[in-house]
C-alpha positions in Angstrom: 140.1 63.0 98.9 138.5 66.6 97.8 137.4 68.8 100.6 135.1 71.4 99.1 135.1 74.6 100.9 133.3 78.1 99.7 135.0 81.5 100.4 133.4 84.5 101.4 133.8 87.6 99.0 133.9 89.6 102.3 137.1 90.7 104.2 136.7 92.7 107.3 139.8 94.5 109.2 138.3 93.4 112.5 139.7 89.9 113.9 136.9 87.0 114.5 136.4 85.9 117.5 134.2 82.7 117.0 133.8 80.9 114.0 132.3 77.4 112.4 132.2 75.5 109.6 128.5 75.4 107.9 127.6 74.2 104.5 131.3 74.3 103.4 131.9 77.7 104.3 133.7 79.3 107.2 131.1 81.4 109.2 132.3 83.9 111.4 129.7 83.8 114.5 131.2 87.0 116.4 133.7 89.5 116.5 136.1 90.4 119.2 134.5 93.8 119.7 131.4 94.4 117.8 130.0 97.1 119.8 126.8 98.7 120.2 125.8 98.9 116.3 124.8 99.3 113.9 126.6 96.8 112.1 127.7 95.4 109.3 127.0 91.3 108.5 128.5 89.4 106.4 125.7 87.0 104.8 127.3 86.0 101.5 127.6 82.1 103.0 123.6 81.9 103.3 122.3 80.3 100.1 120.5 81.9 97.5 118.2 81.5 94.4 117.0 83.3 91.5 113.6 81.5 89.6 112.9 82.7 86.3 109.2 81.1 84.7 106.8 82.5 82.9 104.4 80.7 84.8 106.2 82.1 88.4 102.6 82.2 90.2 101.7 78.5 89.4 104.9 78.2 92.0 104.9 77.9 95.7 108.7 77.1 96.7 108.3 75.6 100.2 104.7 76.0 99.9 105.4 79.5 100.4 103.1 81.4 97.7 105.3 83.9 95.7 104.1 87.4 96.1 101.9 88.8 93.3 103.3 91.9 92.8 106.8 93.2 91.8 108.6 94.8 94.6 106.8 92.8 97.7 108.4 90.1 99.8 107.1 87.7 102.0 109.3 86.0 105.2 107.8 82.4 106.1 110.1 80.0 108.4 113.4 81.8 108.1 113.1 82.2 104.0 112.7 85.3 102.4 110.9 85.4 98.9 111.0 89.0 96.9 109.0 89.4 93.8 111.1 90.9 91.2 109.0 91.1 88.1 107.1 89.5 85.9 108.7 86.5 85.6 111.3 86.7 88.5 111.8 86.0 92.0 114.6 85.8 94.5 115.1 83.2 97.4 117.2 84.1 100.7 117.6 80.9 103.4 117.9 83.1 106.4 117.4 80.3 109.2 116.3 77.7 108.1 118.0 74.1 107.3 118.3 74.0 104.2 119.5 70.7 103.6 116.5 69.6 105.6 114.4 71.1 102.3 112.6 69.2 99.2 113.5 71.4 96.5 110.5 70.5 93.3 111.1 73.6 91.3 113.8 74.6 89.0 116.0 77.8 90.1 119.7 78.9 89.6 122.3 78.8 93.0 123.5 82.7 92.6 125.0 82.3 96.2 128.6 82.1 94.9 128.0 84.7 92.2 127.1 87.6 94.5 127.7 89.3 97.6 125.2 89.7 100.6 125.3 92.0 103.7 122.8 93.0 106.1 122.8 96.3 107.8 121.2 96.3 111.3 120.7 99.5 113.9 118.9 102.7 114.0 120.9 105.0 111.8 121.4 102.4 108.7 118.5 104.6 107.0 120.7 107.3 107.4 123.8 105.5 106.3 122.0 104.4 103.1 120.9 107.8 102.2 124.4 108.7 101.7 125.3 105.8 99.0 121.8 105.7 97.0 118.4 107.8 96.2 116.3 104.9 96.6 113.3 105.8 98.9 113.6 103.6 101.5 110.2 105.1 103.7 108.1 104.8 101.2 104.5 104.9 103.2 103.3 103.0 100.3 105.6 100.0 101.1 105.1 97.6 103.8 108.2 95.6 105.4 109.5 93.4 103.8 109.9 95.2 100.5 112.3 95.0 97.8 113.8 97.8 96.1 116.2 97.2 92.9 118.3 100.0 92.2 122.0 101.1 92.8 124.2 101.5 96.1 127.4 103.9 95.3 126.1 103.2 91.2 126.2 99.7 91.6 122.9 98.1 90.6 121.9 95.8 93.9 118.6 94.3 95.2 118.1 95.9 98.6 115.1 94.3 100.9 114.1 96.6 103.8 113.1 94.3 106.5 112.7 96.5 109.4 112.0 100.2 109.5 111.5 100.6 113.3 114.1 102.7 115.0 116.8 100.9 116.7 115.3 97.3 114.9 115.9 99.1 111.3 117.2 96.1 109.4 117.8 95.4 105.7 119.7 93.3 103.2 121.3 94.0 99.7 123.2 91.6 97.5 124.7 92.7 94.0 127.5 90.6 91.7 130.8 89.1 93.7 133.0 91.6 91.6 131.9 94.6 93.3 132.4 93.6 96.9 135.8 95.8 97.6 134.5 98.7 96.4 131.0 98.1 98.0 132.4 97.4 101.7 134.8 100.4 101.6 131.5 102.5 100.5 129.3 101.2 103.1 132.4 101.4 106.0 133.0 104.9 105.0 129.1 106.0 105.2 128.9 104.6 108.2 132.2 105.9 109.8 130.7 108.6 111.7 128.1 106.1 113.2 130.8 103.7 114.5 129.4 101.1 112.0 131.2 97.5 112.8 131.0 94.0 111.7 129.2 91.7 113.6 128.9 87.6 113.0 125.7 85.5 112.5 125.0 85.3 116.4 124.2 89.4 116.4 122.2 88.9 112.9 120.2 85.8 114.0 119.7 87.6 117.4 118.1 90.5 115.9 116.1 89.0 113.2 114.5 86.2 115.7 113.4 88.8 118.2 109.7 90.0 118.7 110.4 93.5 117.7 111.9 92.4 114.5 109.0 89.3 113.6 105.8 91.8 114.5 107.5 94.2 111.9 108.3 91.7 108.8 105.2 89.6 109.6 102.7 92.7 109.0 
């Protein structure tokens, strides 16, 4: 008998503390000593989906309606849905159960193609300012947003979740084959801030709180 198991892109220097097994892949759930951010999350285990249809706005995955506009995102029971153009959307299961889910729509798994990382704590803004020239303030944006452009020249959809202070939150995911080169990047911008991994307890932790919900929620 098969066991199927996925493995995470994503190799930290740090040793876990805690971890589980969750839809086949090994999710670390803390680190020994993740101190007091901002940090670093590994999110390449959550599943994601990429819908392509020429008729994108006749869909409503979830019955979640798919923003209008190219470049907005909406978050609605744990899933986040970003607009990319025309024709294109992207689907990130946050928290939510996704086996739990009637799925009536045709989309492509992309979850084991690409990485995902979140970057949580006041200065990531200031980290991400050293490894693109995406505008990430924007006044004309409201959270959630998506931007698509490159991080260290690496082309990367980036979702900016949370702009406020020490809640400052976002999310980028770009193809699998990049993520060496990507983590070392990221690590070294964020060096001087003390930037660590954390696990899914310090990512669900931030992105349930109140702070964080009044922000994405408008």
């Amino acid at each position: 008998m098969f066991e199927i198991l996925r493995y995470s892109p994503v190799s930290f220097k740090q040793i876990p503390n805690r971890t589980e097994i969750r839809d086949y892949s090994t999710v670390v759930l803390e680190y020994n000593d993740e101190g007091t951010g901002p940090w670093i999350i590994d999110l390449s285990y959550k599943i994601r989906f990429d819908i392509q249809d020429s008729n994108i706005n006749n869909i409503m995955p979830y019955q979640i309606k798919i923003p209008k506009i190219p470049g907005n995102s909406i978050i609605q029971d744990g899933i986040l849905i970003n607009r990319m153009n025309q024709k294109q959307a992207s689907i990130f299961f946050l928290d939510c159960n996704f086996n739990s889910l009637q799925t009536d729509f045709l989309y492509t798994d992309i979850t084991e193609a690409s990485l995902c990382i979140a970057l949580i704590g006041e200065p990531v803004f200031t980290i991400m300012e050293k490894l693109s020239s995406l505008d990430f303030f924007d006044p004309n944006q409201r959270t959630p947003f998506l931007l698509q452009g490159p991080i260290s020249h690496v082309p990367c959809q980036i979702i900016t979740l949370n702009r406020n202070n020490d809640q400052s939150g976002l999310i980028f995911t770009c193809s699998r084959g990049y993520t060496k080169s990507m983590i070392d990047a990221v690590m070294e911008a964020g060096d001087e801030f003390d930037l660590r991994p954390a696990g899914d307890i310090r990512f669900l932790s931030w992105f349930k709180s109140d702070a964080c919900q009044m922000t994405m929620n408008g």
